[in-house]
Each structure stands twice: as structure tokens, then as C-alpha cells.
DRENPA-3360 file (N, C-alpha, C; in nm, 2 decimals, always signed):
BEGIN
1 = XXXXXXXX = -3.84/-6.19/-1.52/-3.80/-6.07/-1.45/-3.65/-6.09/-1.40 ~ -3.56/-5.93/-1.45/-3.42/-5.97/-1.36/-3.38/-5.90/-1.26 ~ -3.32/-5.87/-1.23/-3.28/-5.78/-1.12/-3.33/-5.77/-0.95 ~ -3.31/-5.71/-0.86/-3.36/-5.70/-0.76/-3.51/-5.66/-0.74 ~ -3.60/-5.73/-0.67/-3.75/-5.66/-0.65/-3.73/-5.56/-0.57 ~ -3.81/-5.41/-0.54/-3.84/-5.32/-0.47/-3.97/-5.34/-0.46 ~ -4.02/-5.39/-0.32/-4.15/-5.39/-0.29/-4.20/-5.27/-0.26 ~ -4.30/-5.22/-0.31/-4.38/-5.11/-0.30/-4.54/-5.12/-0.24;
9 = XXXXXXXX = -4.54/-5.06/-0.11/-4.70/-5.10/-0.05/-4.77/-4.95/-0.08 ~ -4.83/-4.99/-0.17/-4.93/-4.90/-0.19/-5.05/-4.83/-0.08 ~ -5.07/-4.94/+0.01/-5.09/-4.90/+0.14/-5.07/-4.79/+0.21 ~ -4.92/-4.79/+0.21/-4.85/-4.65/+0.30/-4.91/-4.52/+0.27 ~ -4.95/-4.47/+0.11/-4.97/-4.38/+0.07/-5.16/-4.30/+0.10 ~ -5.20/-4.41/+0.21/-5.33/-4.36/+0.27/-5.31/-4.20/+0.33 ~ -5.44/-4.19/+0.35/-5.46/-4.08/+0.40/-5.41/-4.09/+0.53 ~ -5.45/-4.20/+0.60/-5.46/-4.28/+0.75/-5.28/-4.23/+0.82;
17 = XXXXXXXX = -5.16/-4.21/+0.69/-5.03/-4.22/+0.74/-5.00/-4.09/+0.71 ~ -5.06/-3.97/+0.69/-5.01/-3.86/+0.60/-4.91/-3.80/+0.76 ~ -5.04/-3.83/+0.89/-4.94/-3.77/+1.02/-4.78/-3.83/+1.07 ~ -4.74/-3.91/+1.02/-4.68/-4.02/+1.02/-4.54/-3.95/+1.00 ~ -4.46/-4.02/+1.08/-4.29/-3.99/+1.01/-4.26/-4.09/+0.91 ~ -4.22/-4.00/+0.79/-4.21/-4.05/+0.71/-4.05/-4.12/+0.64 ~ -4.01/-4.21/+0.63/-3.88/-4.24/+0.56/-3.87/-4.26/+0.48 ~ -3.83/-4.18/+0.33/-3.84/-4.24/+0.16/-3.74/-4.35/+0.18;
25 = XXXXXXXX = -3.75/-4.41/+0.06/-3.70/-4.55/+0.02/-3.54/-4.47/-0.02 ~ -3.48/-4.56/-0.03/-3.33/-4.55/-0.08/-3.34/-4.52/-0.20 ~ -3.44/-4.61/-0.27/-3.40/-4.61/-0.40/-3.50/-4.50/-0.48 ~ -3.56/-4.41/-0.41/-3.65/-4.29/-0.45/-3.57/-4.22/-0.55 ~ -3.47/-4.13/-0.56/-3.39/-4.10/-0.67/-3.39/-4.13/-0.79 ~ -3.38/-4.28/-0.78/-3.40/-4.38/-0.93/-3.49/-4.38/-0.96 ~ -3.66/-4.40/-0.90/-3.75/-4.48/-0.96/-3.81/-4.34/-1.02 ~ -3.76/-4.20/-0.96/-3.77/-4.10/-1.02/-3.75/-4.03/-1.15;
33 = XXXXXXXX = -3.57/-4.10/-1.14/-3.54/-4.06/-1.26/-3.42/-3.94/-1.24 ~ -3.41/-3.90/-1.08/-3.33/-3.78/-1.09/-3.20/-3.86/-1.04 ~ -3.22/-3.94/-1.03/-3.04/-4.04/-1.07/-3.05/-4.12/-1.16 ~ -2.90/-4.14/-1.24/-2.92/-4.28/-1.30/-2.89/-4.38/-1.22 ~ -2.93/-4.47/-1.26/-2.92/-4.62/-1.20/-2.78/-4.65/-1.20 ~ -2.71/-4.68/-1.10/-2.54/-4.74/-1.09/-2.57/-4.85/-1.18 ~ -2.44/-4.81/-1.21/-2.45/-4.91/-1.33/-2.39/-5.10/-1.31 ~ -2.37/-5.09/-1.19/-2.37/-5.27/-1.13/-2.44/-5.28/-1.03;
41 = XXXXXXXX = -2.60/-5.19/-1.06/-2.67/-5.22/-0.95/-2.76/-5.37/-0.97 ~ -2.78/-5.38/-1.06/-2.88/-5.50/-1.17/-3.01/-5.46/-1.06 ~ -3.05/-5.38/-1.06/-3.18/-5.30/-1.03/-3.27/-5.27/-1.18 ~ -3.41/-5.33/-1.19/-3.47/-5.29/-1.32/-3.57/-5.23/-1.24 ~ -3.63/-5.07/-1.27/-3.72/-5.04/-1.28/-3.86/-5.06/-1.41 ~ -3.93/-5.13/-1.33/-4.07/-5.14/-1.45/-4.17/-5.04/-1.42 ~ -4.24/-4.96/-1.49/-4.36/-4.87/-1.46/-4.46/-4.88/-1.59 ~ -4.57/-4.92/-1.54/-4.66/-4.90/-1.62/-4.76/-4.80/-1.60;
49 = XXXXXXXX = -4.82/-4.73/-1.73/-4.93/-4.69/-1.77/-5.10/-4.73/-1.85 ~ -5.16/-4.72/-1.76/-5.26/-4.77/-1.88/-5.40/-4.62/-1.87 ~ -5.45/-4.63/-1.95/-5.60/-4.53/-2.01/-5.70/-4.63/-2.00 ~ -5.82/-4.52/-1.93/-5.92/-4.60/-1.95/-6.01/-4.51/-1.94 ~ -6.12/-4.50/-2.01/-6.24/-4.39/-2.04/-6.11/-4.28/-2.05 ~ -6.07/-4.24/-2.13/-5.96/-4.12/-2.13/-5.93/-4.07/-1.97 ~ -5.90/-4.16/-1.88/-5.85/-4.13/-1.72/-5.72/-4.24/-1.73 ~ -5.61/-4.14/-1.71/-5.51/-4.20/-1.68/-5.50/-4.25/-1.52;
57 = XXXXXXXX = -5.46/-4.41/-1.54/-5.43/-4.48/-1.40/-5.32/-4.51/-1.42 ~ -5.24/-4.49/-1.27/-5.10/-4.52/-1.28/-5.14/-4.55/-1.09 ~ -5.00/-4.65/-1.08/-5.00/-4.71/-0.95/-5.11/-4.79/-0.85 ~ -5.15/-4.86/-0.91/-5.29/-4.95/-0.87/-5.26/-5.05/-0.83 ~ -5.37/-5.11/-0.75/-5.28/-5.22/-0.63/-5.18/-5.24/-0.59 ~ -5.16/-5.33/-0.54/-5.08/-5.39/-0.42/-4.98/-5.43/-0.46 ~ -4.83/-5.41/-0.41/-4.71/-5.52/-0.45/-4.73/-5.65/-0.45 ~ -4.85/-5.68/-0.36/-4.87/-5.84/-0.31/-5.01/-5.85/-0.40;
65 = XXXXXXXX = -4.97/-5.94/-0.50/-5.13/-5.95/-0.61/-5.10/-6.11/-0.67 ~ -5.21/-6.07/-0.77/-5.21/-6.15/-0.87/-5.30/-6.35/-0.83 ~ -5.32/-6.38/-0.89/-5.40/-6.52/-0.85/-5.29/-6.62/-0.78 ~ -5.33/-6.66/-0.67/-5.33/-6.81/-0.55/-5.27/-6.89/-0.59 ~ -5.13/-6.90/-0.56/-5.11/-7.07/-0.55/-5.00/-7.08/-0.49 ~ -4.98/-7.20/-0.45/-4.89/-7.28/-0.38/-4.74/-7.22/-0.37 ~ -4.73/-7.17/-0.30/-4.58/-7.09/-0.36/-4.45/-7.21/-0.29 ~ -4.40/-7.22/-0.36/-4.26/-7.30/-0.37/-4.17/-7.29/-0.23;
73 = XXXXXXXX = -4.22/-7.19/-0.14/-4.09/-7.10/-0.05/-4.22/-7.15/+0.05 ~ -4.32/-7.19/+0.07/-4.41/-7.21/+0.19/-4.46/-7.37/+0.20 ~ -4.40/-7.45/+0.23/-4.45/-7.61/+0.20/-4.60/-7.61/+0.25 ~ -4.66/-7.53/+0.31/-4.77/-7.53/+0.40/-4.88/-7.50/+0.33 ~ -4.82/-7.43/+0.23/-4.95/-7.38/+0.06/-4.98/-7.51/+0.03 ~ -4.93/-7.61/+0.02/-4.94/-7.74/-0.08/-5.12/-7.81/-0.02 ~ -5.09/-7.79/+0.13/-5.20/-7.89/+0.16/-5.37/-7.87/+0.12 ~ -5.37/-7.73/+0.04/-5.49/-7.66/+0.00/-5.52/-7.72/-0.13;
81 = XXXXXXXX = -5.41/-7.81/-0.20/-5.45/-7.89/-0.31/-5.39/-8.03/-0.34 ~ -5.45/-8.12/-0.39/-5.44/-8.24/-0.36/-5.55/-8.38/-0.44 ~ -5.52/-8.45/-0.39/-5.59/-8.56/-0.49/-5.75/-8.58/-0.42 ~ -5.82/-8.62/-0.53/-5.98/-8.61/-0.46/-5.94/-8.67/-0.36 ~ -6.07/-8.66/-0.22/-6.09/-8.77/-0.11/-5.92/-8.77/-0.03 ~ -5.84/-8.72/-0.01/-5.69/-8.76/-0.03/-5.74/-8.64/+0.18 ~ -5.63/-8.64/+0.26/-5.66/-8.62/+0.37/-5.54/-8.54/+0.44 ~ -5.51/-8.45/+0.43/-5.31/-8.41/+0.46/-5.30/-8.38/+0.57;
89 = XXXXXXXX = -5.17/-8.44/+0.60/-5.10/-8.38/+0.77/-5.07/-8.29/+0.74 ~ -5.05/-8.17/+0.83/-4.92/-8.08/+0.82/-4.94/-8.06/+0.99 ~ -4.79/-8.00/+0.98/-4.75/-7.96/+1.15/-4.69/-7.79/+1.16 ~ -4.71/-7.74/+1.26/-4.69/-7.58/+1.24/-4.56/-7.60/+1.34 ~ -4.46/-7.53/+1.31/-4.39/-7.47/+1.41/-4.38/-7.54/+1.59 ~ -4.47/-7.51/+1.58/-4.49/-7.54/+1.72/-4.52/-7.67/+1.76 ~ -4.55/-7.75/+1.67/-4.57/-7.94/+1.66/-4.73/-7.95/+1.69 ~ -4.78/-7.79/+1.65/-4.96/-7.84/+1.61/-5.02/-7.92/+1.48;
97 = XXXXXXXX = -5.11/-8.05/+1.51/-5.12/-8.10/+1.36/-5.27/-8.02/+1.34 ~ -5.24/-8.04/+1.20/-5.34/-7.97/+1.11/-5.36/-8.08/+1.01 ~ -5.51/-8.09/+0.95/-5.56/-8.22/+0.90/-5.67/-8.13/+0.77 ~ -5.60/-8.20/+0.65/-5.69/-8.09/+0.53/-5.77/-8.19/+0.48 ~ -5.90/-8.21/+0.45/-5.96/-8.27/+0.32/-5.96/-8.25/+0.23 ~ -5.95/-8.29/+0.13/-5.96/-8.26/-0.03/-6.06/-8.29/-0.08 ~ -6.14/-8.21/-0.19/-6.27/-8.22/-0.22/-6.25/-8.32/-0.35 ~ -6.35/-8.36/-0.42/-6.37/-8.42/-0.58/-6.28/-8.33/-0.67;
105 = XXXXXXXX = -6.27/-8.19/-0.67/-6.22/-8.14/-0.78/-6.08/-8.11/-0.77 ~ -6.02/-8.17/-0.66/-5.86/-8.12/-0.60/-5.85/-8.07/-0.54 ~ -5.93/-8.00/-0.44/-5.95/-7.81/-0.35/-5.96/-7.86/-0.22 ~ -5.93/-7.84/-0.10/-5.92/-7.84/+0.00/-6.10/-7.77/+0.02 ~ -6.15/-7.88/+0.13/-6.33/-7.84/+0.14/-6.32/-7.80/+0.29 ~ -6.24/-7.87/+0.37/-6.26/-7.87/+0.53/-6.13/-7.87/+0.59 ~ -6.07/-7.82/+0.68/-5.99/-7.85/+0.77/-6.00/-7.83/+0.93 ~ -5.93/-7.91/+0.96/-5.93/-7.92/+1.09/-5.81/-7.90/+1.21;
113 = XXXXXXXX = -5.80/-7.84/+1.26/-5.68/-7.74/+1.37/-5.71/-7.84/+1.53 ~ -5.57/-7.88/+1.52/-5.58/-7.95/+1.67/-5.53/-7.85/+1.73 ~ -5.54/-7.68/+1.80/-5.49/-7.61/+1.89/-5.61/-7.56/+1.89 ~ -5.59/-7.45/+2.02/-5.76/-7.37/+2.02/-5.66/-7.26/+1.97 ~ -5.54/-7.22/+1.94/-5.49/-7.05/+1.88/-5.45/-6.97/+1.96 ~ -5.44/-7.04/+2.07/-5.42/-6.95/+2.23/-5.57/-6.87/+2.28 ~ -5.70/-6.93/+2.20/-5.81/-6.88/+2.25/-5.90/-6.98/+2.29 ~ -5.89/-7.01/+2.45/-6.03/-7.12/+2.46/-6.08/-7.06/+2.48;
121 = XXXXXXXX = -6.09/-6.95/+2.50/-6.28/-6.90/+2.52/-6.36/-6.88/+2.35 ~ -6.28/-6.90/+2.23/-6.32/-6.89/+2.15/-6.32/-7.01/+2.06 ~ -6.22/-7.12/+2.07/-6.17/-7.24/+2.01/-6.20/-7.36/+2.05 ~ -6.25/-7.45/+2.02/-6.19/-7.60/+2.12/-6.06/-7.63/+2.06 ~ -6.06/-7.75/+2.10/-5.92/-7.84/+2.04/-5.97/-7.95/+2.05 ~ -6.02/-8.03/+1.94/-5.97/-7.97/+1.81/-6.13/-7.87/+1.75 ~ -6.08/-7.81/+1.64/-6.20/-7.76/+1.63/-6.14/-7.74/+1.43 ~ -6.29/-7.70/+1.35/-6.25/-7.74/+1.20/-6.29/-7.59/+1.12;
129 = XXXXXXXX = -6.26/-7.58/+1.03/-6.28/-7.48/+0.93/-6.31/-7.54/+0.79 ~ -6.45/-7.48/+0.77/-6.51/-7.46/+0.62/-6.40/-7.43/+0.54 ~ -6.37/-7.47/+0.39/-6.25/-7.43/+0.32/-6.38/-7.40/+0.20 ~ -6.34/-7.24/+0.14/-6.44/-7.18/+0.01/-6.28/-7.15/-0.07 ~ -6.37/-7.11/-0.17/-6.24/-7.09/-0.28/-6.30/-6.93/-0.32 ~ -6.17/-6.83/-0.33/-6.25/-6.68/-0.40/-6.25/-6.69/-0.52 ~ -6.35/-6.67/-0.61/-6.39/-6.74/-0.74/-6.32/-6.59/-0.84 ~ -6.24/-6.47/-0.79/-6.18/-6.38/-0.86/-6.00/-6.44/-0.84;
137 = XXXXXXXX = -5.93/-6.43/-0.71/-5.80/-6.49/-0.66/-5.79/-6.60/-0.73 ~ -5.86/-6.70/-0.67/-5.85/-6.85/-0.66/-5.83/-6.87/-0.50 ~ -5.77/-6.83/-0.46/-5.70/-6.85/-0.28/-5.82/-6.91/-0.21 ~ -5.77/-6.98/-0.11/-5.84/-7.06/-0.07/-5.92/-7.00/+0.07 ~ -6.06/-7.00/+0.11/-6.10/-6.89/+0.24/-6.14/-6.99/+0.37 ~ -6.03/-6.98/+0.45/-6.11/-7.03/+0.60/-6.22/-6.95/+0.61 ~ -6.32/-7.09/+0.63/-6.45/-7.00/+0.76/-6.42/-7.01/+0.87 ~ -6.53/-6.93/+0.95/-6.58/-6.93/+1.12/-6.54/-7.07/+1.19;
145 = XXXXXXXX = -6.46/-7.10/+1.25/-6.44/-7.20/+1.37/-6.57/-7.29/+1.37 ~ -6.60/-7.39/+1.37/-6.68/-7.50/+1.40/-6.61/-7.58/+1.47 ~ -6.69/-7.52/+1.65/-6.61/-7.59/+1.77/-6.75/-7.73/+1.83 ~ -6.63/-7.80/+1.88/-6.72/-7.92/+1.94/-6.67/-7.90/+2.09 ~ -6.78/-7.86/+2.15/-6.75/-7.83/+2.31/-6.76/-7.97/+2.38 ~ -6.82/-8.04/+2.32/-6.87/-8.24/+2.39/-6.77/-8.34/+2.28 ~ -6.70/-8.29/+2.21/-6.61/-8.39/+2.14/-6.62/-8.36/+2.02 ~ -6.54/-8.35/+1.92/-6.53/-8.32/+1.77/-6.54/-8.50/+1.72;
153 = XXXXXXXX = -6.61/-8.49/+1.60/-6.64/-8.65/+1.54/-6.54/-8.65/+1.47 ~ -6.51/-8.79/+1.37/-6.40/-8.81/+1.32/-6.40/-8.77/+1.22 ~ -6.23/-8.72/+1.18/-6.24/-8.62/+1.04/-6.18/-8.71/+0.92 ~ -6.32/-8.76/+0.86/-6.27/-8.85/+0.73/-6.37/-8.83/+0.62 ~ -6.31/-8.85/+0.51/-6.40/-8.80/+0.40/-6.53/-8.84/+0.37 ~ -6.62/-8.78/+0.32/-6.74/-8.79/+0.28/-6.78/-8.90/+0.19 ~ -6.68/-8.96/+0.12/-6.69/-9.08/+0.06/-6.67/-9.19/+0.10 ~ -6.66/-9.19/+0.25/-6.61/-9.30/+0.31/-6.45/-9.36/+0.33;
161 = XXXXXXXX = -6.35/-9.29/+0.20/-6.27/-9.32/+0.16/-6.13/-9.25/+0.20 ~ -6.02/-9.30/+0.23/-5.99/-9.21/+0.30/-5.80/-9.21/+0.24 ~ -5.76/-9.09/+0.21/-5.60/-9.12/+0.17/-5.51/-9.04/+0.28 ~ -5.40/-9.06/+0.31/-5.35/-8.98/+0.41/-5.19/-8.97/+0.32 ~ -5.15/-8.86/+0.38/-5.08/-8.81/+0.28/-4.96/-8.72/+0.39 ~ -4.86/-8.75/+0.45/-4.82/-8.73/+0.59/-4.65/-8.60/+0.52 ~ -4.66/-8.56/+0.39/-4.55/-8.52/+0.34/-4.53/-8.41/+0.36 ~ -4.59/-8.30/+0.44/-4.64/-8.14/+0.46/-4.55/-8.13/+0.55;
169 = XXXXXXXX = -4.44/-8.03/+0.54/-4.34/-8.07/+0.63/-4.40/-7.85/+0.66 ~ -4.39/-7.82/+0.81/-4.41/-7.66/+0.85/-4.28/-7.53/+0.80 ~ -4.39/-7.46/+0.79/-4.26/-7.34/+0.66/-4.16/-7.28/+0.77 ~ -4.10/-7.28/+0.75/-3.93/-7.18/+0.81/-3.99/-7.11/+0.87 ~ -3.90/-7.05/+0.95/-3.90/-6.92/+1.06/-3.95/-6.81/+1.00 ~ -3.89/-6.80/+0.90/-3.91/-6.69/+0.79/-4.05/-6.65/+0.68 ~ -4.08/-6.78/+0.65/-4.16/-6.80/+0.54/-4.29/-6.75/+0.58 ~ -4.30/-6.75/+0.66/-4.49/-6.70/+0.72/-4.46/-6.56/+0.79;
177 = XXXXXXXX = -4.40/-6.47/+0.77/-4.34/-6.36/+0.82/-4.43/-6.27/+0.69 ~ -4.48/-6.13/+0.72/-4.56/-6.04/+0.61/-4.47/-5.99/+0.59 ~ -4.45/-5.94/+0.40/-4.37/-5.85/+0.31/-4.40/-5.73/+0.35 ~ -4.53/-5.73/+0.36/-4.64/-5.59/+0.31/-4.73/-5.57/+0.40 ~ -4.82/-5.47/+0.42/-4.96/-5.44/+0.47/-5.08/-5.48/+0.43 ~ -5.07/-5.46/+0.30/-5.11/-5.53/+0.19/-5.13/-5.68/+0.22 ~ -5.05/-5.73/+0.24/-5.05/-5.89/+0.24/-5.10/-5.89/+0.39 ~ -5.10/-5.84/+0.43/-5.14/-5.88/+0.57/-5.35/-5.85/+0.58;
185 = XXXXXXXX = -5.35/-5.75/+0.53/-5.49/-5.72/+0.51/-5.58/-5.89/+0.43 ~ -5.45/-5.88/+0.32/-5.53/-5.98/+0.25/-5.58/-6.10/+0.30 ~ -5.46/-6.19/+0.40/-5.48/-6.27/+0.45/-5.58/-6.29/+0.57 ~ -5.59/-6.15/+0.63/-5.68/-6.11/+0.73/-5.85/-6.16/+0.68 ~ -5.82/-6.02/+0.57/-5.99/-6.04/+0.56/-6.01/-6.14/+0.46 ~ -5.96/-6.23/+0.40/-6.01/-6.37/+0.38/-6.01/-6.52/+0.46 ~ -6.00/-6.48/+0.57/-6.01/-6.56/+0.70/-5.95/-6.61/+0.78 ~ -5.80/-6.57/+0.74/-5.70/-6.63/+0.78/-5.63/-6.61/+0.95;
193 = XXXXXXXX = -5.58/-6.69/+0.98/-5.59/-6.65/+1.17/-5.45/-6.71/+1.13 ~ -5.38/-6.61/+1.27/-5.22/-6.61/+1.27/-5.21/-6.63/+1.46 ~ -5.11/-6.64/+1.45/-5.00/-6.64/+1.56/-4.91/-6.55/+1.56 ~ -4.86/-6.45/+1.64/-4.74/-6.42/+1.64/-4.70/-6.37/+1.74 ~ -4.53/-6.30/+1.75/-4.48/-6.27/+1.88/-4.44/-6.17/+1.84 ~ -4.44/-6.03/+1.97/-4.42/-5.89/+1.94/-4.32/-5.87/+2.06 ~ -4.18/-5.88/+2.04/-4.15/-5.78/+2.17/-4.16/-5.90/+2.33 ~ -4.15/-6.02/+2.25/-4.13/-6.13/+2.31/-4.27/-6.17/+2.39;
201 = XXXXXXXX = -4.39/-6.12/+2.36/-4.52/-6.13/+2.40/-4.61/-6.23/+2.31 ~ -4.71/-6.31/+2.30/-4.78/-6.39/+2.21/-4.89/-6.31/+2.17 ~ -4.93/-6.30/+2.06/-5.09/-6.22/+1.99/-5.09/-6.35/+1.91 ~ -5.25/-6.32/+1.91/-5.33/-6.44/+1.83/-5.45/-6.32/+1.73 ~ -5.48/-6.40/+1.60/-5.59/-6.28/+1.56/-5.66/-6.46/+1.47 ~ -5.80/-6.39/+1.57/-5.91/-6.56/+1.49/-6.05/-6.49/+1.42 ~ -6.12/-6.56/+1.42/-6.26/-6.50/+1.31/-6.36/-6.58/+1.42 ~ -6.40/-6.56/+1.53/-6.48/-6.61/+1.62/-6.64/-6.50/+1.59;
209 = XXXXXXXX = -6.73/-6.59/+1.60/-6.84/-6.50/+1.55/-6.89/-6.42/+1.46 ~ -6.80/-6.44/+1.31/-6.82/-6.36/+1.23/-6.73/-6.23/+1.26 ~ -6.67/-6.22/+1.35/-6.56/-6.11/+1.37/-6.43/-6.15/+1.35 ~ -6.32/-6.00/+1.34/-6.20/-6.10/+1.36/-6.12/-6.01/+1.47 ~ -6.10/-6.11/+1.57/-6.05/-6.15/+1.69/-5.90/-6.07/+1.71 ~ -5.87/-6.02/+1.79/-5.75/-6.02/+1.79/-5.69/-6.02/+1.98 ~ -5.61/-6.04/+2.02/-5.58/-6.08/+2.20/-5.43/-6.07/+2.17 ~ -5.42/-6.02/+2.30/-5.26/-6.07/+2.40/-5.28/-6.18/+2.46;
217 = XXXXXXXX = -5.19/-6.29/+2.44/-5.14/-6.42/+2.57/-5.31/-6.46/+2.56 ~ -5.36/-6.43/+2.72/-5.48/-6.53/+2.75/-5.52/-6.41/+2.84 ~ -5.54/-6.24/+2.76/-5.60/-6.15/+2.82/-5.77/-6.17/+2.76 ~ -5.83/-6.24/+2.79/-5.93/-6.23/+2.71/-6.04/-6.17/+2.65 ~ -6.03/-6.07/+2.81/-6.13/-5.96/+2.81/-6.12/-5.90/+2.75 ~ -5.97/-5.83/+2.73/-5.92/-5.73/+2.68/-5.94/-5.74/+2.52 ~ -5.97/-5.90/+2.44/-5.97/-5.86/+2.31/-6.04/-5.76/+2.26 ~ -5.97/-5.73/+2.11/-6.05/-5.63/+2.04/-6.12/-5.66/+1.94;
225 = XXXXXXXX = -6.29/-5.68/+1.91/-6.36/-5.72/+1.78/-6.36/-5.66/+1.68 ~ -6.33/-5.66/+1.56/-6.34/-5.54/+1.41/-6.39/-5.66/+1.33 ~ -6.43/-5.59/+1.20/-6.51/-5.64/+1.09/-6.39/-5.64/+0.99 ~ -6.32/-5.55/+0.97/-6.21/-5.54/+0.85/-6.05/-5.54/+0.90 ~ -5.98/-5.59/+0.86/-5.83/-5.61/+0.91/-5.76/-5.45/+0.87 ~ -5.85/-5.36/+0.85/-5.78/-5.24/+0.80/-5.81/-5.16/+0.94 ~ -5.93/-5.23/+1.00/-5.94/-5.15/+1.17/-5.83/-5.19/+1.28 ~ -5.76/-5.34/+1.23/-5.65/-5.36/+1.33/-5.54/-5.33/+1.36;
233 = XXXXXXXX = -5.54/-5.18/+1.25/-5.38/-5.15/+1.21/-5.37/-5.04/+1.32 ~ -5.45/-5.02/+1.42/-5.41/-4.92/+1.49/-5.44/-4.97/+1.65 ~ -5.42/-5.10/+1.62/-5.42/-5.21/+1.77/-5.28/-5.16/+1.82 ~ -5.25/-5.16/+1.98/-5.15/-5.16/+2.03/-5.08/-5.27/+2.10 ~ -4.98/-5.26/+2.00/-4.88/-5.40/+2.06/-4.79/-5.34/+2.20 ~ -4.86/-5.30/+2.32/-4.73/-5.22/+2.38/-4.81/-5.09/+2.37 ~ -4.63/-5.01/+2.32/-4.68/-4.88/+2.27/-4.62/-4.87/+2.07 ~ -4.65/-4.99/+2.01/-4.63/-4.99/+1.88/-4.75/-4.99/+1.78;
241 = XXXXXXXX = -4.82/-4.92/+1.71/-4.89/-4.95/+1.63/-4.87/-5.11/+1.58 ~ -5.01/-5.20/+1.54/-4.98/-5.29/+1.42/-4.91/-5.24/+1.33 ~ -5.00/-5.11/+1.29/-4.91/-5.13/+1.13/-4.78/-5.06/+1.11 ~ -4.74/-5.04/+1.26/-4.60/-5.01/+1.22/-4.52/-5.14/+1.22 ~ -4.52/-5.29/+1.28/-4.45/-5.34/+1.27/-4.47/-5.46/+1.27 ~ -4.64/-5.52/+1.18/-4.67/-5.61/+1.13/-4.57/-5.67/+1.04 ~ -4.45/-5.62/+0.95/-4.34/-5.71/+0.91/-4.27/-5.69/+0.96 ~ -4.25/-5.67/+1.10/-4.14/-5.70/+1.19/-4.15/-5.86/+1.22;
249 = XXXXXXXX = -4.33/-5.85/+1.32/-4.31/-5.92/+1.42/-4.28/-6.12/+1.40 ~ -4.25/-6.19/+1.45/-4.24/-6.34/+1.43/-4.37/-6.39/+1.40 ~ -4.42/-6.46/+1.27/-4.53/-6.54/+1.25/-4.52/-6.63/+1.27 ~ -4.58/-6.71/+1.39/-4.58/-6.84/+1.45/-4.67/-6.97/+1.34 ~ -4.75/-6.89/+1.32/-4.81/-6.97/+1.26/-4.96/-6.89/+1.13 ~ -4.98/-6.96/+1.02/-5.07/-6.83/+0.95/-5.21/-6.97/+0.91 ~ -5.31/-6.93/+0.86/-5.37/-7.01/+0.79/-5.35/-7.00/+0.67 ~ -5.34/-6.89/+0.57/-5.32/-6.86/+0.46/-5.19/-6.80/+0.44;
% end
């Protein structure tokens, strides 16, 4: 691919935003066709068509797609794969360690979070996560929190055997920041728990009970429980929608 990407959230075009003030893209003219493309823009538009049962589809999924892996720009992807039995540090931002096991086939099976997420009423410290694999992605799925309120046991592999692997260095300021809505859903509802700062405030969003969690600071009462990350887009940060400024705000920290 050459030229500049134009990320397009397919998202936006819900029913959910039709009330919405709307701002077209700059580059709406072009992808139109009712301008030409400046000619030292090195802008490529790509559009595809495909048929199917004689129904034309055009504009399907997400800017943010395609199968799981380790991306080059996030050192913090790496520790989800690894040598059987093999055991990884990594450190977040904030100098929390995080401890991955590696299964027999390369795959991250278990990890373990020394922070409660800014939720003790829902976390210990330390406390661990089931690691599943989505057998359509590949991407790797935290489970439900497995807290030890009387002590967490030691986290070593199941073979007895144990490698430690201390090279996981925490992604940039930048790097754990959402493109999309899209991306943010995705990582949501595959189990993923974040950290972030809105407006100079802390939010946390965890998967406590089969739900997923979302809080201000250490309001605890106040959290809000939903089943799908498509219900949190109308949480108030303040007086900001989420999904107005989920790629604004600072990601402190992501699982996925």
C-alpha cells in the first residue's frame, strides 16, 4: 500500500449518531469523485465491490480488521506469544508488572496483573486472567478476574518448568491510544480492561462478574454495569459522551 491511510469508522454511520452534529471528512470531495485528487497529494483511494446472491455489498466492516498479531508499534503485543512453558515480564506505564505464561503451542494460557485497575472492590493485587484464543481473529481473549482475597499462589508453569523472559519493555504514550470506535468496541468486548484519563480524571473499564465495569477514580457506587461495549458509548465523562472522545482520551494502560 502507498500513500496516506484515511481511516474510515464505519461505526459513525449508525443510526445511534443520525441526531448528532455532523463534520464530513476533508477529504469527502475525493473519495467522491467530485474533485480530483491534487496531484502531490500521494493520497490513493481504494474501493471495493463485491456480489453476492446478486446483492451488492459495498462498505463492510471496520477500518480496524483483519486477523491478530503482534504489531511492531506496541512492544506489549509480543508477550501473548512466546516459547512453550517460557513466563514474560512486562511493565505498564505506570511501573505495574504484568506476568504472561506461555502455553505448549506458543499462546499465552494465563496471566497475571499485579494492580487491582483502580478497582478494589472488584480486583485483588495481584489477581490473574484466563488467556482463550478467538478461533475466527486469532486475538488473544482475557477472562473474568480470578481474585485471591487470602493470597494469590505462585505463578509458574504447569510443567514445573519455568523461563523468564524480562525483554517486554511498556508501549509509548501514544501506542495504546484508540484510532476508531471500532477498535475500541473490539477490544472491549473481547475482554480487554483499560485505564484511562479524561479531562485530567482517571476511568477504569474491567469485566468483574461477567460484566464490563466501567468507574470514575474510586466512585464505586457509582459504576456502570453493561453486557456489550456498544452500551458504554453513551457513559458520561463529565458532560462528554464516550463515544465522542474515546480517541481523544489518554490510555494508561489496555489489555489487548
Amino acid at each position: 500500500m502507498q500513500g496516506n491511510i484515511i481511516f474510515v469508522d464505519y461505526e459513525l454511520s449508525s443510526w445511534k449518531y443520525q441526531n448528532d452534529d455532523y463534520v464530513p471528512s476533508k477529504y469527502l470531495c475525493y473519495i467522491l469523485g467530485k474533485k480530483p485528487l491534487p496531484s502531490d497529494s500521494d493520497i490513493v483511494i481504494k474501493s471495493g465491490h463485491i456480489m453476492r446472491d446478486s446483492i451488492s455489498l459495498k462498505g463492510m466492516g471496520s477500518a480496524f480488521g483483519g486477523n491478530w498479531k503482534p504489531s511492531p508499534n506496541k512492544p506489549q503485543d509480543e508477550r501473548f506469544l512466546g516459547k512453550p512453558r517460557e513466563i514474560k515480564t512486562t511493565y505498564d506505564k505506570k511501573g505495574n508488572k504484568f506476568e504472561t505464561k506461555i502455553g505448549n503451542d506458543g499462546r499465552a494460557i494465563k496471566e497475571r496483573h499485579y494492580t487491582d485497575h483502580n478497582r478494589p472492590d472488584k480486583h485483588t493485587n495481584p489477581h490473574d486472567h484466563e488467556i482463550n484464543w478467538n478461533s475466527q481473529r486469532g486475538n488473544p481473549l482475557p477472562g473474568s478476574p480470578i481474585n485471591y482475597p487470602n493470597g494469590a499462589p505462585k505463578f509458574k508453569s504447569w510443567t514445573g518448568e519455568q523461563y523468564m523472559n524480562n525483554m517486554i519493555m511498556s508501549n509509548s504514550k501514544y501506542e495504546d491510544n484508540f484510532s476508531t470506535i471500532s477498535e475500541f468496541k473490539w477490544c472491549i468486548d473481547d475482554g480487554g480492561e483499560v485505564e484511562f484519563i479524561w479531562n485530567g480524571k482517571p476511568y477504569s473499564i474491567t469485566h468483574p462478574d461477567g460484566k464490563i465495569s466501567i468507574c470514575q477514580g474510586d466512585h464505586y457506587s457509582e459504576a456502570v454495569d453493561v453486557d456489550k461495549a456498544d452500551e458504554l458509548l453513551d457513559y458520561l465523562l463529565g458532560k462528554d459522551k464516550l463515544r465522542d472522545v474515546i480517541t481523544q482520551v489518554e490510555v494508561l494502560y489496555r489489555t489487548i
